[in-house]
VMD Tcl script that builds the backbone (N, CA, C; Angstrom):
set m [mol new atoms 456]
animate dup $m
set s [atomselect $m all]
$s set {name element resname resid chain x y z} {
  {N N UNK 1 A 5.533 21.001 -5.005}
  {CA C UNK 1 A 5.827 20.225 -3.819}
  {C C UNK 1 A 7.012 19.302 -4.147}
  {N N UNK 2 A 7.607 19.487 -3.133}
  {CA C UNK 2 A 8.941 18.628 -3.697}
  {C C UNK 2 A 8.778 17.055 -3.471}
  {N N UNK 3 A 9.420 15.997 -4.148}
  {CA C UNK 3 A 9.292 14.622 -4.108}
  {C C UNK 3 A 9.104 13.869 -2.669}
  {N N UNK 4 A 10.396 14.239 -1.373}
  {CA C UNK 4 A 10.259 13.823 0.028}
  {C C UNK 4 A 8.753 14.482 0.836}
  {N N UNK 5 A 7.854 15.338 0.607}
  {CA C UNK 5 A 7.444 16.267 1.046}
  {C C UNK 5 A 5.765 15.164 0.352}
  {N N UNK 6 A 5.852 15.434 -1.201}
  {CA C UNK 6 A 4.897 14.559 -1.789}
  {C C UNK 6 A 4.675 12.989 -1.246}
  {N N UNK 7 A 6.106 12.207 -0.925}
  {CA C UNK 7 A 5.947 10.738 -0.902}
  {C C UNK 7 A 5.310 10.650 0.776}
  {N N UNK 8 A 6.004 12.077 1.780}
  {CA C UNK 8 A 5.738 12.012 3.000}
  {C C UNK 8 A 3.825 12.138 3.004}
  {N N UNK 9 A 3.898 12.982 2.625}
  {CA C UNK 9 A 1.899 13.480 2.885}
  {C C UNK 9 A 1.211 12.075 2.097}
  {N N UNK 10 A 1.562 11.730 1.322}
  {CA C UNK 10 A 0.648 10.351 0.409}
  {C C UNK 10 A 0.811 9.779 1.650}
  {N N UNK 11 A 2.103 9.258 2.364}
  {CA C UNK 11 A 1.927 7.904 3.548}
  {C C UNK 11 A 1.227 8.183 4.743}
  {N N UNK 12 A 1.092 9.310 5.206}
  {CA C UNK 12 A 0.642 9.613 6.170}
  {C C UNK 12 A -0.767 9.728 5.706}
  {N N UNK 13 A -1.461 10.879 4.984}
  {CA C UNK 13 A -2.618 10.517 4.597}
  {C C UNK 13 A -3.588 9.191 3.798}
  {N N UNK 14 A -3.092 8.463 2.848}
  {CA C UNK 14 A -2.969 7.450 2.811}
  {C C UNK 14 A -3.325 6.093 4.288}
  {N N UNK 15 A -2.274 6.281 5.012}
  {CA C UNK 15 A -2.427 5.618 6.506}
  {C C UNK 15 A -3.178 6.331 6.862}
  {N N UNK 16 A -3.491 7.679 7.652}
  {CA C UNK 16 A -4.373 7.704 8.171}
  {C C UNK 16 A -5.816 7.359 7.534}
  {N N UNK 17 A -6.163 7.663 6.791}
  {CA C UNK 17 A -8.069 7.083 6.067}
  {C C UNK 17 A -7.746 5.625 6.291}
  {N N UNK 18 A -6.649 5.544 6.266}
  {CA C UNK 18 A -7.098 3.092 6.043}
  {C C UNK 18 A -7.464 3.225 7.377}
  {N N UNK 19 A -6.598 3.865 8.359}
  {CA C UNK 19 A -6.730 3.423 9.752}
  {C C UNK 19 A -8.356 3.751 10.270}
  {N N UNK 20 A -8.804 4.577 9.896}
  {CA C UNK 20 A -9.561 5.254 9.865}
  {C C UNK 20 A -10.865 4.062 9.052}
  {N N UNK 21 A -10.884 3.882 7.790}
  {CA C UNK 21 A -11.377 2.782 7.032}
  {C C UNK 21 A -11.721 1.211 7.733}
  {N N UNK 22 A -10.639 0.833 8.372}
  {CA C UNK 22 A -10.531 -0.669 8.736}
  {C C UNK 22 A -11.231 -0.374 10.358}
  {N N UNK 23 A -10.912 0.776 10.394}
  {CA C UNK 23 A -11.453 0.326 12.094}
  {C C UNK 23 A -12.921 0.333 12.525}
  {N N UNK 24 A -13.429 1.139 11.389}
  {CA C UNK 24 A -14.677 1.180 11.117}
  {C C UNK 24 A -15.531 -0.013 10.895}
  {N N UNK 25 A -14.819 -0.416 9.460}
  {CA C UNK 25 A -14.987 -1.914 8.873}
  {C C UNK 25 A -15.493 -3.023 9.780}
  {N N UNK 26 A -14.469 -2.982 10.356}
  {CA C UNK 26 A -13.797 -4.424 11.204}
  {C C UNK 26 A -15.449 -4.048 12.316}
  {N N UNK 27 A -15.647 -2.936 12.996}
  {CA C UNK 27 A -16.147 -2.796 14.001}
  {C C UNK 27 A -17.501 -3.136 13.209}
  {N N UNK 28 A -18.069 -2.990 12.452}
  {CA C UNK 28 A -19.163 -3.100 11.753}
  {C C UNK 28 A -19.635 -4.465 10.863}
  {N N UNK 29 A -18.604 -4.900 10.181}
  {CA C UNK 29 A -18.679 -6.146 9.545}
  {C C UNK 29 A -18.245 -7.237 10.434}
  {N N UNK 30 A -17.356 -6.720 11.473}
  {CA C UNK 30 A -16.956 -7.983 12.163}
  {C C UNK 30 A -17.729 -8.430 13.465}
  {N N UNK 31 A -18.036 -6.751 14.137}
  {CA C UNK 31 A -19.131 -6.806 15.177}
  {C C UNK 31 A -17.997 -6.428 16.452}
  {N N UNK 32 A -17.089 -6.113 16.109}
  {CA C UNK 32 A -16.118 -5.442 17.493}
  {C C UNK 32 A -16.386 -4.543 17.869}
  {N N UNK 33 A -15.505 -4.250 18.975}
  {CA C UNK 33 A -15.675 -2.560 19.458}
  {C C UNK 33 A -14.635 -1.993 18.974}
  {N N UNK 34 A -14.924 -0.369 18.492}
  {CA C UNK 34 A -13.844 0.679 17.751}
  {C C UNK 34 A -12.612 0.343 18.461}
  {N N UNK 35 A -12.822 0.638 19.825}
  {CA C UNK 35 A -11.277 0.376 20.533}
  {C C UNK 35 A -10.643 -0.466 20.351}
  {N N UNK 36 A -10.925 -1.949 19.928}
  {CA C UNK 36 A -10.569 -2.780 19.374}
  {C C UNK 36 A -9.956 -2.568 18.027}
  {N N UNK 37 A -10.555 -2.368 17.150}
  {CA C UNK 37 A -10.088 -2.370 15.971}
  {C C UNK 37 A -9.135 -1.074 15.328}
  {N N UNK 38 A -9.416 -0.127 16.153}
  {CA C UNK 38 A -8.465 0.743 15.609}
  {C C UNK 38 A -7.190 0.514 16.448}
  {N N UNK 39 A -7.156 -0.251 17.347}
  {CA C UNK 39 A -5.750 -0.846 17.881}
  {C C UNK 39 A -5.352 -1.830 16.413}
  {N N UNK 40 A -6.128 -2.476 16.318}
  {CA C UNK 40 A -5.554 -3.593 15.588}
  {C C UNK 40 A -5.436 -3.119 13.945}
  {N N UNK 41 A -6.160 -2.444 13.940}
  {CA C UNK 41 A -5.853 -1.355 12.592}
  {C C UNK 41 A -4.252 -0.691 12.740}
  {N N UNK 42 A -4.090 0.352 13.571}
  {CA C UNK 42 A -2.804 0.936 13.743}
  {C C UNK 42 A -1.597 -0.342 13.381}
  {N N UNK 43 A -1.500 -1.001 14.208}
  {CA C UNK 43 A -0.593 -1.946 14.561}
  {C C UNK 43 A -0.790 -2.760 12.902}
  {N N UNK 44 A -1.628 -2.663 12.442}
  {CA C UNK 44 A -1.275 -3.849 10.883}
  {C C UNK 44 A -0.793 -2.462 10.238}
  {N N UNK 45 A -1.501 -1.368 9.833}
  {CA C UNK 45 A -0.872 0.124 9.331}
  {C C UNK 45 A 1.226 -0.344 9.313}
  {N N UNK 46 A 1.354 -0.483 10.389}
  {CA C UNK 46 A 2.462 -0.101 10.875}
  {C C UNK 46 A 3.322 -1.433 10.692}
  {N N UNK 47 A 2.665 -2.577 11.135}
  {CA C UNK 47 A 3.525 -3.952 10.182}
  {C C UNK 47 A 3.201 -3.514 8.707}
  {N N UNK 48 A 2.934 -3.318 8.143}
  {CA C UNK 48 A 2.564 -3.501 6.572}
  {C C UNK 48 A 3.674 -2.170 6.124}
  {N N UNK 49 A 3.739 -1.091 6.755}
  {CA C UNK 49 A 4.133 -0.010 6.015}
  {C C UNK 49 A 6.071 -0.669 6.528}
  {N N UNK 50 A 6.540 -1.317 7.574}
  {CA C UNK 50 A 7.544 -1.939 7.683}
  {C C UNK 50 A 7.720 -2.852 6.597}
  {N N UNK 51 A 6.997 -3.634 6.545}
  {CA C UNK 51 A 7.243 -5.007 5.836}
  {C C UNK 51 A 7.327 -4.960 4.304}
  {N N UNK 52 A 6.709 -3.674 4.117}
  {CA C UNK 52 A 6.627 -2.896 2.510}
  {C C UNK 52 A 7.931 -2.625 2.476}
  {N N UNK 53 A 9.059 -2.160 3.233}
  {CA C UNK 53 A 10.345 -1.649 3.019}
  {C C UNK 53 A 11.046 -2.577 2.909}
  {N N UNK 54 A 10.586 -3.994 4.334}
  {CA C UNK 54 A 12.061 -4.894 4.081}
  {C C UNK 54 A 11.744 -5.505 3.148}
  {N N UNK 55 A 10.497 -5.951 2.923}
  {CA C UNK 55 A 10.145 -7.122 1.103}
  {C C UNK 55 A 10.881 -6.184 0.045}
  {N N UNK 56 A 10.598 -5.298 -0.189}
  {CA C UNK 56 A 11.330 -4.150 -1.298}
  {C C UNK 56 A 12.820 -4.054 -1.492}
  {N N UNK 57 A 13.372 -4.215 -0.211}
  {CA C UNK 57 A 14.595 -4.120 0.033}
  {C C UNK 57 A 15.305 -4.954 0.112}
  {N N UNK 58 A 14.507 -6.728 0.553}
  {CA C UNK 58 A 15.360 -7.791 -0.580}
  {C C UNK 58 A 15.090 -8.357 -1.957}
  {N N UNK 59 A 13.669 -7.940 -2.200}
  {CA C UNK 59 A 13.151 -8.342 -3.720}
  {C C UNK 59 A 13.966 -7.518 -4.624}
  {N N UNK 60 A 14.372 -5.885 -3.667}
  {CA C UNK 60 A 15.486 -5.371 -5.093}
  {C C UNK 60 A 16.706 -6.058 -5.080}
  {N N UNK 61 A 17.460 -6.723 -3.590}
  {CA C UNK 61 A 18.638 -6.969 -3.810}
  {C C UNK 61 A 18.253 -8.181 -4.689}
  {N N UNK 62 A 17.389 -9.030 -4.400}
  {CA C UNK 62 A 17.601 -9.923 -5.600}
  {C C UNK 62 A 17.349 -9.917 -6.723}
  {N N UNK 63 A 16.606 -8.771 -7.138}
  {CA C UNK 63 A 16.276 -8.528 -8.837}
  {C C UNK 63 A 17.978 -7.997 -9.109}
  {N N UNK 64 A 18.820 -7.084 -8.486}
  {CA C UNK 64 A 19.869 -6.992 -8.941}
  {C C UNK 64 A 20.796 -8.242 -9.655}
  {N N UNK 65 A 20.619 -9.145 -8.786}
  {CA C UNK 65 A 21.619 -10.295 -9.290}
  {C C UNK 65 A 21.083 -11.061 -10.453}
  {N N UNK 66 A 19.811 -10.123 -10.859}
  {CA C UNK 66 A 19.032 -11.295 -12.187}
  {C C UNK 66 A 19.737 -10.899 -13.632}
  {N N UNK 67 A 20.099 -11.797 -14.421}
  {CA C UNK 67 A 20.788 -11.829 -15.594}
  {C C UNK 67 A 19.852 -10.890 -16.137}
  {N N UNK 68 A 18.254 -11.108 -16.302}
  {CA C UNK 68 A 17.571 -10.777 -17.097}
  {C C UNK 68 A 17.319 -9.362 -16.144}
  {N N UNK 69 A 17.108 -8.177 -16.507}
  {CA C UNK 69 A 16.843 -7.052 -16.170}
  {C C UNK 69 A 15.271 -6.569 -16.499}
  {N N UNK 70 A 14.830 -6.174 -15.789}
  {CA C UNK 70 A 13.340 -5.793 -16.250}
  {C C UNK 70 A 12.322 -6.120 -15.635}
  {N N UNK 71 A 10.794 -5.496 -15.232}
  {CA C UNK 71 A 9.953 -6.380 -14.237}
  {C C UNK 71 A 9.079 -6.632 -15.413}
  {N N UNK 72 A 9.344 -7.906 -15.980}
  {CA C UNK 72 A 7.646 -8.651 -16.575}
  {C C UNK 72 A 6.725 -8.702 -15.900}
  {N N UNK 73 A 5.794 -9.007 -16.941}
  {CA C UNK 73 A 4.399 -9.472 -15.840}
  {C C UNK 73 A 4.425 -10.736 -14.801}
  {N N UNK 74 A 5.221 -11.343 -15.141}
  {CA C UNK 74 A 5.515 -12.931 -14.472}
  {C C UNK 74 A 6.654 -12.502 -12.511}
  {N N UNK 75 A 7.222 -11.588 -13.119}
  {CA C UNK 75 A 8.117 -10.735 -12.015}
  {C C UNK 75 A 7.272 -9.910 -11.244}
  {N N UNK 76 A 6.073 -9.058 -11.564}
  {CA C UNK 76 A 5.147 -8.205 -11.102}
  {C C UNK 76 A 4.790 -9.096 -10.174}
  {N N UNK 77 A 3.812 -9.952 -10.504}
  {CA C UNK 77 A 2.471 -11.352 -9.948}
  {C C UNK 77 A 3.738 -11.554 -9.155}
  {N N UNK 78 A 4.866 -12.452 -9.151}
  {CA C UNK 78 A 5.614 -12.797 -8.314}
  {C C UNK 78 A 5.859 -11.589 -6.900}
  {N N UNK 79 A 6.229 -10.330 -7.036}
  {CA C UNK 79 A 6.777 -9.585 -6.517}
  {C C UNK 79 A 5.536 -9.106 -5.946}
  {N N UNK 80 A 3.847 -9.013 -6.015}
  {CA C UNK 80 A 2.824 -8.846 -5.301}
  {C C UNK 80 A 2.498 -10.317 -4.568}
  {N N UNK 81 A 2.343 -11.122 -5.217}
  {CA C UNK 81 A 2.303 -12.569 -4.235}
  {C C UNK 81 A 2.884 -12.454 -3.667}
  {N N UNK 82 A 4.233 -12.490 -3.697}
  {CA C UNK 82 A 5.215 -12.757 -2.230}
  {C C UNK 82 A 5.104 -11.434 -1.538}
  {N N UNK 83 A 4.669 -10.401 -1.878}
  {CA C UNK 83 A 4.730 -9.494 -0.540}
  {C C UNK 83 A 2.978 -9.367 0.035}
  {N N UNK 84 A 2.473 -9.737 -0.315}
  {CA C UNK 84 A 0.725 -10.410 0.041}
  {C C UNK 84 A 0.568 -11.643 1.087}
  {N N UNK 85 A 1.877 -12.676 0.431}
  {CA C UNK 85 A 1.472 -13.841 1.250}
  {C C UNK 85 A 2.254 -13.171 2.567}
  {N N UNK 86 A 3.306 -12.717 2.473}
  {CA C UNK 86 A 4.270 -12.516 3.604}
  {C C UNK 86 A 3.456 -11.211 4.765}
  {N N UNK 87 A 2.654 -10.193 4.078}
  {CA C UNK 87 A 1.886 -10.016 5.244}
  {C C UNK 87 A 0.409 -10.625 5.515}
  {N N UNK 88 A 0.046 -11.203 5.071}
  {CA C UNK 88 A -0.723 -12.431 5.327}
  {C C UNK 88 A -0.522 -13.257 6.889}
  {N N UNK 89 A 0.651 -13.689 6.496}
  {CA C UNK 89 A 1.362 -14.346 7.532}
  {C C UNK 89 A 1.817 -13.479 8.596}
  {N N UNK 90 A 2.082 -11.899 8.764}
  {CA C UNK 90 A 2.462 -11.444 9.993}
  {C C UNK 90 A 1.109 -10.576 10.184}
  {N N UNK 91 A 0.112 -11.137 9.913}
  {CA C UNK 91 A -1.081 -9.808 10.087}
  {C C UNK 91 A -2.420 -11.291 10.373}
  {N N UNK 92 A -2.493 -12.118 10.328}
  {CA C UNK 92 A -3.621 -13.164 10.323}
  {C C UNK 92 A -3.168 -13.182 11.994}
  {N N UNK 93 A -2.188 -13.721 12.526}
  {CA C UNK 93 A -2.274 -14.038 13.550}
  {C C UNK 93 A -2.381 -12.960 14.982}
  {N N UNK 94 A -1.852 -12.012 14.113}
  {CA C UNK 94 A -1.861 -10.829 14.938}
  {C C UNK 94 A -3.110 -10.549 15.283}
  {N N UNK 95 A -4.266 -10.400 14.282}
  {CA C UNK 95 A -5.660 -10.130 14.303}
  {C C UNK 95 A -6.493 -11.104 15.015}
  {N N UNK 96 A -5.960 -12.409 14.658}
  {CA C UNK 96 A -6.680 -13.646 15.590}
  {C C UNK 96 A -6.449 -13.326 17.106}
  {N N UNK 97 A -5.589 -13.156 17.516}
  {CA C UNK 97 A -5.154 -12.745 19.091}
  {C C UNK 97 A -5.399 -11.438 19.416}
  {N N UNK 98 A -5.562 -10.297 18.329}
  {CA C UNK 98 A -6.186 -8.846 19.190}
  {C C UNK 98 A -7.348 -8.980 19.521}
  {N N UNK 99 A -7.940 -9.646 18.562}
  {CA C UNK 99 A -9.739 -9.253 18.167}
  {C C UNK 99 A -10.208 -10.874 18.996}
  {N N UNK 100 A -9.009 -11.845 19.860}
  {CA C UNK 100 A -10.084 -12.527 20.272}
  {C C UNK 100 A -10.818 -14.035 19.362}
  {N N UNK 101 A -10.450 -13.709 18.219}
  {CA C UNK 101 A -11.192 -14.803 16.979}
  {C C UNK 101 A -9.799 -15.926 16.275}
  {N N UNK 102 A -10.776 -17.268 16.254}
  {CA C UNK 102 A -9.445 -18.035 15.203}
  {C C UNK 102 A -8.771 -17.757 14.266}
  {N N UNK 103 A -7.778 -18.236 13.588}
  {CA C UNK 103 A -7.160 -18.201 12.947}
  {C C UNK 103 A -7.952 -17.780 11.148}
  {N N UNK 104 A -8.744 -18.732 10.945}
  {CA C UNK 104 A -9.559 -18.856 10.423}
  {C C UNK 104 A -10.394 -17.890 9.803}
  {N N UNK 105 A -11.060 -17.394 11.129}
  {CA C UNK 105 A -11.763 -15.820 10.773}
  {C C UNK 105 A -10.925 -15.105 10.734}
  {N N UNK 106 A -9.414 -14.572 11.353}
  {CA C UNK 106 A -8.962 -13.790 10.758}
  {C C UNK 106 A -8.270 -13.639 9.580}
  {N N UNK 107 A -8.190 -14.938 8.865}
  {CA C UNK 107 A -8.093 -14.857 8.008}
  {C C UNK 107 A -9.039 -14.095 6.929}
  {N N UNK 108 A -10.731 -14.649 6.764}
  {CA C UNK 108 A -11.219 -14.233 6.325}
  {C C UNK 108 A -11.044 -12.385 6.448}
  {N N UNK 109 A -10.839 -11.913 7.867}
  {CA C UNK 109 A -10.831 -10.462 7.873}
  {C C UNK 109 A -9.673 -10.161 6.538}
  {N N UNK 110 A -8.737 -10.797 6.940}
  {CA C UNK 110 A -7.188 -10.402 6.073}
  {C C UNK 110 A -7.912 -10.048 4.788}
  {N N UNK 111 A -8.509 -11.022 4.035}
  {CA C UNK 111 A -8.691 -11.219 2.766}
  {C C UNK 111 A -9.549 -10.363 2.329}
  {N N UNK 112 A -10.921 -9.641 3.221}
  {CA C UNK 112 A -11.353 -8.728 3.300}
  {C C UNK 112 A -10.767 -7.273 3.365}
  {N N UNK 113 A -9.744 -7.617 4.140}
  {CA C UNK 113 A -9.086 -5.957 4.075}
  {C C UNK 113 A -7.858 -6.050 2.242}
  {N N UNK 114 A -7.476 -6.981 1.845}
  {CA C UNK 114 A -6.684 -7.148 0.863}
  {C C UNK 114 A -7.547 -6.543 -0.541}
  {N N UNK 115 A -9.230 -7.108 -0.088}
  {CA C UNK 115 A -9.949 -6.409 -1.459}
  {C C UNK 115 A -10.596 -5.255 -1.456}
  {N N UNK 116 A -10.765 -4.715 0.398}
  {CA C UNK 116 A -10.682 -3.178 0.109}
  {C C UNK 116 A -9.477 -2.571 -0.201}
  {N N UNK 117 A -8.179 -2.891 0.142}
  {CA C UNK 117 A -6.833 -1.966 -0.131}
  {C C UNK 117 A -6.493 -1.795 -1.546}
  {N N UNK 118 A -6.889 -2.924 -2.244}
  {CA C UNK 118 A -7.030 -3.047 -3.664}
  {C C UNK 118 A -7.926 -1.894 -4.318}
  {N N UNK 119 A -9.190 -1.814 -3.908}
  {CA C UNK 119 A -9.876 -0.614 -4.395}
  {C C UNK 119 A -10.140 0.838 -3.723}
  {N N UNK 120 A -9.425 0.753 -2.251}
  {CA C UNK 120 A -8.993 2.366 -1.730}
  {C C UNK 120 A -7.991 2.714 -2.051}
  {N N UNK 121 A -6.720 2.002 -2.809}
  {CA C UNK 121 A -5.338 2.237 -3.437}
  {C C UNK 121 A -5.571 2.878 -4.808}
  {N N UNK 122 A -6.777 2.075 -5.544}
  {CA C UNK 122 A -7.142 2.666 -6.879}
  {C C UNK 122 A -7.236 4.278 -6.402}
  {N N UNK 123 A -8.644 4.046 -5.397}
  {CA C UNK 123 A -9.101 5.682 -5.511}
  {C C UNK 123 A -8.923 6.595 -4.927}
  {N N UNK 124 A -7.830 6.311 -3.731}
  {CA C UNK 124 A -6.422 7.227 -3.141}
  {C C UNK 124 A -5.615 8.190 -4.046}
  {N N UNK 125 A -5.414 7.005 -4.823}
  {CA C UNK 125 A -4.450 7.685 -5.760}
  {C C UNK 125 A -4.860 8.425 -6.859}
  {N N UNK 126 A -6.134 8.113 -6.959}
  {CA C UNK 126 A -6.906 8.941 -8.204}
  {C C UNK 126 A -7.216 10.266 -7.563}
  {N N UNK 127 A -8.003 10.519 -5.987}
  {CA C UNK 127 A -8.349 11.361 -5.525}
  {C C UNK 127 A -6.796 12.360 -4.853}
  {N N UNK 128 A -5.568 11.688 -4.795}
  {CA C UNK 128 A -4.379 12.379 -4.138}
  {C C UNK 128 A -4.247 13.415 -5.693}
  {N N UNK 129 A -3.726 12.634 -6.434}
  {CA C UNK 129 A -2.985 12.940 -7.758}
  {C C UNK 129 A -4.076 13.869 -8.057}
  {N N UNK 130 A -5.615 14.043 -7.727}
  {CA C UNK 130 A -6.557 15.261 -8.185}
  {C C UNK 130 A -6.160 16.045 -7.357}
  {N N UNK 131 A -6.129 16.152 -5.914}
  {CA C UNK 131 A -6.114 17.399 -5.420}
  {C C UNK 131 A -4.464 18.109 -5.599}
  {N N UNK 132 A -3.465 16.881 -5.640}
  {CA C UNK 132 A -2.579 17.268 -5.451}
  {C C UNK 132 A -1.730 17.672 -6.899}
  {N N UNK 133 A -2.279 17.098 -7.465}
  {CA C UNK 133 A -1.463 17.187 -9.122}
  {C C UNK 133 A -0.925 15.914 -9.450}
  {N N UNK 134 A -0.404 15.557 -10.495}
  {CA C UNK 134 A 0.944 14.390 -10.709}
  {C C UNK 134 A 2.057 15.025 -10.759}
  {N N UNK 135 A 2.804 13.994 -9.623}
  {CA C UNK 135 A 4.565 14.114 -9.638}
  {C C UNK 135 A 4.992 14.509 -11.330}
  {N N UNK 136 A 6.661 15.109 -11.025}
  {CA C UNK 136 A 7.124 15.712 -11.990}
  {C C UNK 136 A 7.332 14.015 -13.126}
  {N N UNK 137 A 7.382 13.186 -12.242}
  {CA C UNK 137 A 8.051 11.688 -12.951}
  {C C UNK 137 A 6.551 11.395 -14.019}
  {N N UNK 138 A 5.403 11.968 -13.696}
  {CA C UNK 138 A 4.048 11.316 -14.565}
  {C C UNK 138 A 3.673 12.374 -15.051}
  {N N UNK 139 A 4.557 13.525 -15.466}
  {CA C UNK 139 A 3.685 14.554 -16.029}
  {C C UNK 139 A 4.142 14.555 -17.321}
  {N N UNK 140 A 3.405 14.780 -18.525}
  {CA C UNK 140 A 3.394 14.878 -19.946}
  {C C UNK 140 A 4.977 15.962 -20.074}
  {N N UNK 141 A 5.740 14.929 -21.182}
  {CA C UNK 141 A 6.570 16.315 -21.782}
  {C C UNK 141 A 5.619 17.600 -22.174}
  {N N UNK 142 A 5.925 19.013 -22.136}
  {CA C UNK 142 A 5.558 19.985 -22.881}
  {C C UNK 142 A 6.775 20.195 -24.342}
  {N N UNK 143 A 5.463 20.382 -25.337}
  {CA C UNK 143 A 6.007 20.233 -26.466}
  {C C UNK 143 A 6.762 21.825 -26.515}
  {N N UNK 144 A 8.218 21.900 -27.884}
  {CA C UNK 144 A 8.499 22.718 -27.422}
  {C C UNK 144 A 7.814 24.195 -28.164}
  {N N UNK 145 A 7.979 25.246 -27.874}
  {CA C UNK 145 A 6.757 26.415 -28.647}
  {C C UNK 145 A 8.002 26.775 -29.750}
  {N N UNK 146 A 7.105 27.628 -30.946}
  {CA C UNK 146 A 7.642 27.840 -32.054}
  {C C UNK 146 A 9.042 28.571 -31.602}
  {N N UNK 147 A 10.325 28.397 -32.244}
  {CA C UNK 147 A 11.028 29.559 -32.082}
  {C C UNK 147 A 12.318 29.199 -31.158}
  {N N UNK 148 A 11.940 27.543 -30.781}
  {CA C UNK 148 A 12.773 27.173 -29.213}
  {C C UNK 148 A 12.851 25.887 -29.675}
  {N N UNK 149 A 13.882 25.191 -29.433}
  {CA C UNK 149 A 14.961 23.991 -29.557}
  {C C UNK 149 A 14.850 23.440 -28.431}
  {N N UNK 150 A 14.792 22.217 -28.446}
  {CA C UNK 150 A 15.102 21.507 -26.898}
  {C C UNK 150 A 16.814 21.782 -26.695}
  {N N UNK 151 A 17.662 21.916 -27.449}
  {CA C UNK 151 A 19.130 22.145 -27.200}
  {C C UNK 151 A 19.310 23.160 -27.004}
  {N N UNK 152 A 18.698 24.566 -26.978}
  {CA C UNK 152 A 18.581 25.724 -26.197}
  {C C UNK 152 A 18.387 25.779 -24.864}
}
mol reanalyze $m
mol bondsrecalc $m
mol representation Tube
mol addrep $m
């Protein structure tokens, strides 16, 4: 499977089960109706999978201009905080006004959906990369067989 083809099916499948996941959630832990929440599911799906591009797309322009090159752990934590708090902030209020509830509780929802995405991201990717294989970028060199040179 080629790389555009691989990154396309992860986002789409990927999105669809969350959407699928949260609307459930929300309707059950929160006490809404489905129609409700899979509106308000879609619509965070769809801020988040935006907001993943533009945070990315100035956190790289500004890692470019950094003397120091490299993501430490101190650069990681930074570069998940700030793209956590920032949909935080375009997804709390959104949810307070779909679903009807304060600020407050939707917060609590937020923080709830932040520690399932945390552990459906683990096992997305454990269960994609099984059915699907690992990309050419995570697959083991093959050593080379008797008789053959890597400069051949």
């Amino acid at each position: 499977m080629s790389p555009l083809i691989r990154r396309t099916l992860y986002v789409v499948l990927f999105e669809a089960v969350g959407v699928v996941f949260v609307s459930l959630g929300l309707a059950v832990f929160a006490g809404h109706e489905v129609d409700q929440t899979v509106g308000v599911a879609i619509a965070s799906s769809t801020i988040a999978m935006v907001w993943n591009f533009a945070f990315n797309s100035v956190f790289e322009a500004w890692e470019r201009r950094q003397s120091v090159r490299g993501r430490s752990f101190r650069r990681r934590v930074a570069h998940a905080l700030g793209f956590e708090l920032g949909l935080v902030l375009l997804l709390v209020p959104l949810m307070a006004w779909w679903l009807d509830v304060s600020l407050l509780e939707a917060l609590v929802y937020d923080i709830g959906l932040v520690a399932f995405f945390v552990v459906y991201g683990f096992s997305f990717n454990l269960a994609f990369d099984t059915v699907f294989g690992l990309p050419a970028s995570a697959r083991p060199l093959e050593a080379p067989t008797e008789g053959t040179s890597r400069g051949a």
